[in-house]
N, C-alpha and C positions, 0 to 999 in steps of 0.2 A: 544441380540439387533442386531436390521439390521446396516448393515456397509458400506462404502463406501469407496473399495478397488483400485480403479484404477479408470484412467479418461483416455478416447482417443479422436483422432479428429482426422478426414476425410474427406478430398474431399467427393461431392455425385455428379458427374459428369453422367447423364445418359447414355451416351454413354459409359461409365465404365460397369453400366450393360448390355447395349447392346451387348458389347462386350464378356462380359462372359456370357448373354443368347444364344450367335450364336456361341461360340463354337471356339473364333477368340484369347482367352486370350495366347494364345502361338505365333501366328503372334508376326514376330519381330517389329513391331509399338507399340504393345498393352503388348510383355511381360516385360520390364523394370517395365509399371504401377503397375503391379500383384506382383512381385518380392518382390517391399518393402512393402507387405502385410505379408507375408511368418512367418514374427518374429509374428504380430499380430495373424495368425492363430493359431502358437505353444499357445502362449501366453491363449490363449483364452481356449484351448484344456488341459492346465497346469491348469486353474484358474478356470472354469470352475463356472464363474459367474452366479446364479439364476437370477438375472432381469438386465436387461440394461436400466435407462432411458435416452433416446433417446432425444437429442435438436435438432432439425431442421425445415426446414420452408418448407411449403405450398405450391406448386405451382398450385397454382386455382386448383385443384382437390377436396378438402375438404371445402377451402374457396373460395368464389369470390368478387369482390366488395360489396356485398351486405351487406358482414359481415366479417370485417378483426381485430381477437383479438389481442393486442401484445404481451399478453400471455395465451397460450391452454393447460391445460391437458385433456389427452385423459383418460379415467376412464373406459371404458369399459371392457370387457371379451375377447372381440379377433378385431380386424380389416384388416378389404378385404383389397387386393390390389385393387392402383386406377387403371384406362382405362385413361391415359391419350394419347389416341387421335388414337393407335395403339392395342391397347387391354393390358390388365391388364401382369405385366413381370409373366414370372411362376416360380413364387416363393411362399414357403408357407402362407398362409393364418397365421398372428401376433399376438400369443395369448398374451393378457394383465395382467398384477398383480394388479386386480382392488382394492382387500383390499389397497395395496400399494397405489397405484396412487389416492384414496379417502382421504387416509391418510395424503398424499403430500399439497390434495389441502387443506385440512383443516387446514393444518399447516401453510400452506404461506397464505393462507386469511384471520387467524388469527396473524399471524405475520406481515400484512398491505401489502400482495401483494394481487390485483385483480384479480387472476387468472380465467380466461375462463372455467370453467367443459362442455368436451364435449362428450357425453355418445354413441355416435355412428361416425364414421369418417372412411372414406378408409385414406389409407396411399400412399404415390407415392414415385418415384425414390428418394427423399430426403432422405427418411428412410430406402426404401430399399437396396439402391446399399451399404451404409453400411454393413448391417445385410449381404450381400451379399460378401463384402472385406472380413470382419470378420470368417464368417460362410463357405463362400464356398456355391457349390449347392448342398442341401440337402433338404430330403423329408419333415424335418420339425424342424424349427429353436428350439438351444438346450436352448436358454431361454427364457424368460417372459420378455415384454418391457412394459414400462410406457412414452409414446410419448409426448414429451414436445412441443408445436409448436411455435414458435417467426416469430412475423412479421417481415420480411428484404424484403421485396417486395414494400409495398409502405410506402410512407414518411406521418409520422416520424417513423423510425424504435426504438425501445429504446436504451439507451446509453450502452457504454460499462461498466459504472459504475451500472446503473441499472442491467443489464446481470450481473455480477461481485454478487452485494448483493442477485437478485435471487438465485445464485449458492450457499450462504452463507447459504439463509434458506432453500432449501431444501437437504440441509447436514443436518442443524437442523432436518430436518423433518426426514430424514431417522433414524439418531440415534437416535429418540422417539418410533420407531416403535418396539414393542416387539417380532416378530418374527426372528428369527436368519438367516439375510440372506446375501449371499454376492453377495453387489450391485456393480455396474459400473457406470459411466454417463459419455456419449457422447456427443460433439460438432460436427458438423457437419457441411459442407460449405465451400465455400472458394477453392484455395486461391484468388488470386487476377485472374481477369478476367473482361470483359466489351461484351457484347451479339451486342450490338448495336451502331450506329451511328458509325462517323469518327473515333472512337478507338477502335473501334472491333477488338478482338483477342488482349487486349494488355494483356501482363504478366510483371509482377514486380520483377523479383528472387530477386534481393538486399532487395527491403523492406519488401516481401515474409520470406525470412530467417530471416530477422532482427524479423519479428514476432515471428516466430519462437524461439527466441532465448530469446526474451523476455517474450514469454509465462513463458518458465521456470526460467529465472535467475532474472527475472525484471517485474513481472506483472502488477504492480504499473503503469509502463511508457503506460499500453495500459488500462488501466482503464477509464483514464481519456482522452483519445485520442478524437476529435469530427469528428464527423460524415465526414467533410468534407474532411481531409486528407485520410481517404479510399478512398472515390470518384474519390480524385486526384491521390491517388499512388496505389492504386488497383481495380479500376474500379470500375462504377457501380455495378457488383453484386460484389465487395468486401466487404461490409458491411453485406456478410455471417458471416463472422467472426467475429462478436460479441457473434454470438453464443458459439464460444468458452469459449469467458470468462462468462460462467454459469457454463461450465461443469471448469474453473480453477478454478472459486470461490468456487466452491464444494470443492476443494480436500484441503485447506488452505493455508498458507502463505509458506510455504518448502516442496518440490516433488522433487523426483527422476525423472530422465527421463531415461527408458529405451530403448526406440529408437523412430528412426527418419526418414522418406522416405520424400523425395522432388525429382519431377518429372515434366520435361516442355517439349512437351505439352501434352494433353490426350484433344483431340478434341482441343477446342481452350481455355484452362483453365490448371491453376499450378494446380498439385496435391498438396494437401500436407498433413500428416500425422503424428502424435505423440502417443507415449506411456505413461503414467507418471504414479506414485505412489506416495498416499501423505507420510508423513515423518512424523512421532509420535512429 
């Protein structure tokens, strides 16, 4: 049976990849960021996960107004990098685990979630600067991703309790699936951060780490959190982190935490970073 071994969360700060597609990841502004990656890379290189799926959100490359899901699986066989706006990052082109990812939807749309099936999609800096912490830069990424997409762009984003039971049924889904494989799932986003208006650049460490801290010993207290206390104590695009709680609700009710990287700033945004394992 397929399994799900481990769950991580990531900043996807674009200027993260920037930084490591120019060659800049050893400057002393940018090497503290890279650093607390270091355990994730062993990590990854030790565990040597067949598919990763991937939660993170859109930034109008894939979607735009026209058509915003609040939840997307990607089903396809491989997906392009986007061009958002500079030309596509060079990095490998995203092969998919479409039996997997057909599998997922079928499970959660039969388990009463709405899931989006989206059979072709580039992928942008959300996904990649990941796969990129993770992986390093390499000719071609060493597993299969199943690309989960969540609205946090516009309102209403879904709750963190919704995000929370997503993550419940596609744990369900992966452990129906009969092939033997070991899975990951990622949250991505975050942390606190605001792009615009009079509170641009603001960062939050205290309630930043308190997340943190409740990811693992108290998930419960951000389940039910609403919408608006992100807004207020981690800015507008703080409500990346909901995304998290998909990939918590994946791994169940008791996890280990292996480590931990928190970093301010990397452009104008908290890093922030976890390892976990769930606990039998």
């Amino acid at each position: 049976m397929a399994r799900i071994t481990a769950g991580i969360t990531t900043s996807h700060i674009p200027a993260v990849g920037a930084a490591l597609d120019n060659g800049k990841a050893d400057e002393p502004y940018w090497q503290p960021v890279f650093a607390g990656y270091e355990f994730a890379r062993a990590y990854e290189r030790d565990t040597k996960p067949d598919v990763v799926i991937l939660v993170y959100n859109d930034h109008a490359s894939a979607f735009d107004m026209t058509f915003i899901p609040t939840f997307a699986i990607g089903c396809a066989e491989s997906f392009p990098i986007a061009d958002e706006g500079w030309g596509p990052r060079p990095v490998p082109e995203v092969q998919g685990h479409a039996d997997l990812a057909w599998h997922i939807a079928q499970s959660c749309i039969l388990d009463e979630f709405d899931m989006t099936i989206i059979n072709a999609m580039a992928v942008d800096h959300g996904l990649t600067v990941p796969m990129s912490l993770m992986f390093g830069q390499v000719d071609a990424w060493p597993v299969k991703v199943v690309p989960i997409a969540v609205n946090v762009v516009t309102y209403p984003p879904p709750s963190g309790n919704r995000c929370w039971l997503l993550g419940e049924a596609i744990a369900r889904a992966v452990a129906s699936y009969p092939e033997d494989l070991n899975v990951q799932i990622w949250g991505t986003g975050g942390m606190s951060h605001q792009l615009q208006g009079p509170r641009a650049g603001l960062i939050n460490k205290a309630w930043d780490t308190a997340f943190l801290d409740k990811l693992t010993a108290d998930p419960e207290a951000l389940r039910h959190m609403p919408h608006i206390d992100y807004l207020r104590e981690a800015g507008s695009e703080g409500i990346e982190l909901v995304m998290w709680l998909i990939m918590r609700g994946a791994l169940g009710p008791e996890v280990r935490e292996l480590h931990r990287h928190y970093h301010v700033p990397a452009s104008n945004t908290a890093v922030g970073h976890i390892v976990l394992e769930p606990l039998p």
